[in-house]
C-alpha positions as CSV (number, residue, x, y, z in Angstrom):
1,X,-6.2,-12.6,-19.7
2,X,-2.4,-13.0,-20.5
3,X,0.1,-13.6,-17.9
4,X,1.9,-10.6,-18.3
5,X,-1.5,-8.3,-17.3
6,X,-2.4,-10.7,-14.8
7,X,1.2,-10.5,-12.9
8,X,0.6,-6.5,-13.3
9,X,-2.6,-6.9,-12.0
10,X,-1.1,-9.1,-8.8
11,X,1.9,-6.5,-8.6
12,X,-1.0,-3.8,-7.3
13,X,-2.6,-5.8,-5.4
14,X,0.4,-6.7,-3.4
15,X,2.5,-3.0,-3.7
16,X,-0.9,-1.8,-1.7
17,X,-0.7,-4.6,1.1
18,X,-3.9,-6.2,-0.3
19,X,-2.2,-9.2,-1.0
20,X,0.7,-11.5,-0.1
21,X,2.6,-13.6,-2.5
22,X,5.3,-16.7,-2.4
23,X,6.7,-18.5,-5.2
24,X,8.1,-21.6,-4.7
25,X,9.6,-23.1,-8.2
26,X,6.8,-22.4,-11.0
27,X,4.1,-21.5,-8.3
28,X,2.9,-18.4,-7.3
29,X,0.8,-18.6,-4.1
30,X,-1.6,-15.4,-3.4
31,X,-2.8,-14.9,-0.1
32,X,-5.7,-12.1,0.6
33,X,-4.1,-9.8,4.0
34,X,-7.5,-10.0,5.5
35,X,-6.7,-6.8,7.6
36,X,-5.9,-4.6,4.7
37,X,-8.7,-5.6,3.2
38,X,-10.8,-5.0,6.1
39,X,-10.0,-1.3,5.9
40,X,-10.8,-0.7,2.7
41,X,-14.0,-2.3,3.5
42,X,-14.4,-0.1,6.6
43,X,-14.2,3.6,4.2
């Protein structure tokens, strides 16, 4: 996968509150929002 479909990918992910992101320099750090995810989960 190339980086540009993988940061589109991310971009979802986060615009639906699925996901929260930091960068710090060249790092990207991805954290899962466990509630969000628990919703969906729930449906």
């Amino acid at each position: 996968m190339t980086l540009p479909s993988f940061m589109k990918h991310v971009r979802v992910l986060e615009s639906n509150g699925l996901i929260r992101t930091t960068k710090s320099g060249r790092v990207r750090t991805c954290e899962l929002n466990q509630e969000q995810l628990a919703r969906l989960v729930e449906k």
